[in-house]
N, C-alpha and C positions, 0 to 999 in steps of 0.2 A: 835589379842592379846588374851592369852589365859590364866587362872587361875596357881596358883600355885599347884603343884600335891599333897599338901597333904590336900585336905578338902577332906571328907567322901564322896565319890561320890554315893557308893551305897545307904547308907544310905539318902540322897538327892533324889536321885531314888524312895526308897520305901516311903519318907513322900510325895513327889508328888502322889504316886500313892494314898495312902491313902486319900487325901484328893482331889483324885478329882473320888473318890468314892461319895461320900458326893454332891459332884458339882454335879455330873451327876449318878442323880439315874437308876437303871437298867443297869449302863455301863457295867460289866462285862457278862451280858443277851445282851445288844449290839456286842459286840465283839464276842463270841460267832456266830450268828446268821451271822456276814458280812466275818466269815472265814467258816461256812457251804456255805453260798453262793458263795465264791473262789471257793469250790471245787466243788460243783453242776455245775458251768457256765464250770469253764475251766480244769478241772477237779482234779483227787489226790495228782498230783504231777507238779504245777504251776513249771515255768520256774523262770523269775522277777519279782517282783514285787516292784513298787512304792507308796513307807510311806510318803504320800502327806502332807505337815506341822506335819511333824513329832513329834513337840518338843522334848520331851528326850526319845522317842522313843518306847513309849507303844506298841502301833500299832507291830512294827517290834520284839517286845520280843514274842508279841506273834505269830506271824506269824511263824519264827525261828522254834520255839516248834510244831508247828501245821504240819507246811512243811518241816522236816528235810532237801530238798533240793534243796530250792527254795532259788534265791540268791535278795539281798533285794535295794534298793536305799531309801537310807533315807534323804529327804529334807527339810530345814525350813531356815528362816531367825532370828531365836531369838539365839542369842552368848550364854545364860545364860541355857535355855533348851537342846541347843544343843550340848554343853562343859558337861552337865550332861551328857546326853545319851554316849556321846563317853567314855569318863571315864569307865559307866558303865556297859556299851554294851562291850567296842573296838569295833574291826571291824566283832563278831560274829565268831569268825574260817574262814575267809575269803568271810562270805557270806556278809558283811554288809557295804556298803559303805554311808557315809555321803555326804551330797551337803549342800554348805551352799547358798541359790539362796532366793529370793524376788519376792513372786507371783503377789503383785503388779504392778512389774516392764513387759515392752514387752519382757524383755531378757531375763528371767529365762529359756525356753524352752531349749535355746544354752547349757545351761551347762549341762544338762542331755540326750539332742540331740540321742547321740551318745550310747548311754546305752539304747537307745531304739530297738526293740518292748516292752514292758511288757505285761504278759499276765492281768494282777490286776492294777489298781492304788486304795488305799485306804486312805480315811484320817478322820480324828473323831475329834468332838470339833472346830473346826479352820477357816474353810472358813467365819465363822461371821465375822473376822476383816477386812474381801476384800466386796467390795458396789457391788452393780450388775451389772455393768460393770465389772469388775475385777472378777465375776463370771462368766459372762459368754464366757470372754476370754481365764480363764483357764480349761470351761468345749472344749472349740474351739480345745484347744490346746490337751487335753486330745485325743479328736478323733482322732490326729495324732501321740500320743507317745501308745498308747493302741492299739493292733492286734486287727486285725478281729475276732472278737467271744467272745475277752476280755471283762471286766467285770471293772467299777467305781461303788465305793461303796461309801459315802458320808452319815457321822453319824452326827448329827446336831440337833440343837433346833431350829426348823422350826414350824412358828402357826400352826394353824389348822385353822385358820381366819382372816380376818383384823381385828385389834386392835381392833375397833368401833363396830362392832358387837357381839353379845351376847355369840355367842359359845365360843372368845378367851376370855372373863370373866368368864363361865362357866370353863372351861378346865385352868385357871390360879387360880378360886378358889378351883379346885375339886384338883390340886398338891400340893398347900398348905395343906387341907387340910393330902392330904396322907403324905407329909414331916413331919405335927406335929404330925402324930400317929406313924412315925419311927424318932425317936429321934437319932440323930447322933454325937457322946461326942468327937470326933477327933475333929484334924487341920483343919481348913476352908482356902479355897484357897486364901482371903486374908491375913489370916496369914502367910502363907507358904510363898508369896511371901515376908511379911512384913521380914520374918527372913531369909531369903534366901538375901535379900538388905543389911542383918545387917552381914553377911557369910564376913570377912575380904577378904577371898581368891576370891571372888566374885568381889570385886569391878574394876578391870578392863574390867570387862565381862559385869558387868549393865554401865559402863561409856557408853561401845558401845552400848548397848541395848536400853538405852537414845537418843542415834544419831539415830538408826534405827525408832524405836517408837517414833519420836519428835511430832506425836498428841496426845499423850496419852493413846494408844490404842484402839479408838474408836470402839464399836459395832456399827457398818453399818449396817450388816443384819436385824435391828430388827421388819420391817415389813415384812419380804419376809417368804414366806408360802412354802411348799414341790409342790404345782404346781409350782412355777417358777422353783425351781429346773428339774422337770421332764420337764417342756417347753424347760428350755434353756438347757438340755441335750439332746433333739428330734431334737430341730435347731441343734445342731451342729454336727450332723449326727447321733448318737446312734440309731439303730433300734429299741430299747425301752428302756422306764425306766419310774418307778413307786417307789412307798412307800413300802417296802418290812417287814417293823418292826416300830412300831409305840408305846411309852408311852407317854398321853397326847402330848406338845409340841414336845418333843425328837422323832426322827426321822433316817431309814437309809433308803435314796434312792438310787436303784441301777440300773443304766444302761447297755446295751450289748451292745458293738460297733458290 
């Protein structure tokens, strides 16, 4: 079920981005840094690449720009982010195809099977809502849609400790502290969605996004530290991967198959 075509989709677009400025400090220092690493691993001119939980498709705007021609798969399971992006995106001049798939689920791989090798899989903010299991099936599965030499890139808020110990109160007082010396006067990501619910032309798109999300959206990930990510991307074949960019919590780890 899809929205009626006349809500502002760009503008939708741009107050997401805006405020997940705010969410996630240093993100555009992130993005930056996991598109110089595309091009160091697989080099100037990437083939595919896959915009792993895409939502409305940050990731792939900037990719698009980066890699005039490099052709993109963009996937997510939320109806409400991903009706943005298409809107705002379309399909890029033919480079940009959306998948609507459930990384949750065993079957997601099938429906993008076929669109494989990629040279990239990327994806930012998102793997928190999958528990670790459901990590480390789609780092599994990743080994198999991602060539030999390719490259996962994985942008996240990952500790730096277990909760209990001293460093993750250290490193969760010393962020606060930097957040109150950059005061940020925008949309907070709970408002965005609060009005984005209240968006008329929206309501059959959060009806579905209710059925998808019926726990609420839980954060899973909220003990899991940037070692497990680099362990459970070594088990599943990657010849390496480590921490390649790090503020406090926020993290990009990157593997080479």
């Amino acid at each position: 079920m899809r929205a009626k075509p006349d809500a502002n989709w760009a503008k939708w677009a741009e107050r997401w981005e805006a405020q997940q400025q705010r969410f996630w400090p240093r993100r555009e220092q992130r993005f930056q840094i996991m598109l110089d690493l595309v091009e160091e691993i697989v080099g100037p001119e990437p083939g595919r690449i896959l915009d792993l939980a895409c939502g409305p498709g940050s990731m792939s705007r900037r990719v698009m720009k980066r890699f005039p021609g490099a052709q993109l798969v963009a996937l997510d399971v939320d109806p409400v982010l991903m009706e943005i992006g298409r809107r705002a995106l379309g399909n890029g001049g033919g480079r940009l195809q959306w998948v609507g798939a459930d990384l949750r689920t065993p079957t997601w791989p099938e429906q993008i099977r076929a669109l494989a090798p990629f040279d990239a899989a990327l994806t930012s903010s998102a793997l928190h809502w999958l528990d670790a299991g459901e990590i480390v099936h789609v780092y599994r599965v990743l080994s198999e849609l991602v060539r030999p030499g390719g490259a996962v890139l994985n942008a996240e808020h990952l500790m730096v400790a277990r909760p209990a110990g001293r460093l993750a109160g250290v490193a969760k007082a010393l962020r606060q502290r930097i957040d109150a010396g950059e005061p940020f006067e925008g949309e907070t990501s709970a408002a965005w969605w609060e009005a984005a619910r209240a968006e008329p032309q929206f309501a059959p798109l959060f009806a579905e996004r209710d059925t998808v999300f019926s726990e609420g959206n839980p954060r899973r990930h909220v003990f899991l530290t940037s070692s497990f990510h680099e362990e459970a991307l070594s088990n599943a074949g990657f010849s390496e991967a480590a921490v390649v960019w790090r503020f406090l919590e926020d993290a990009v780890v990157c593997a080479i198959r």
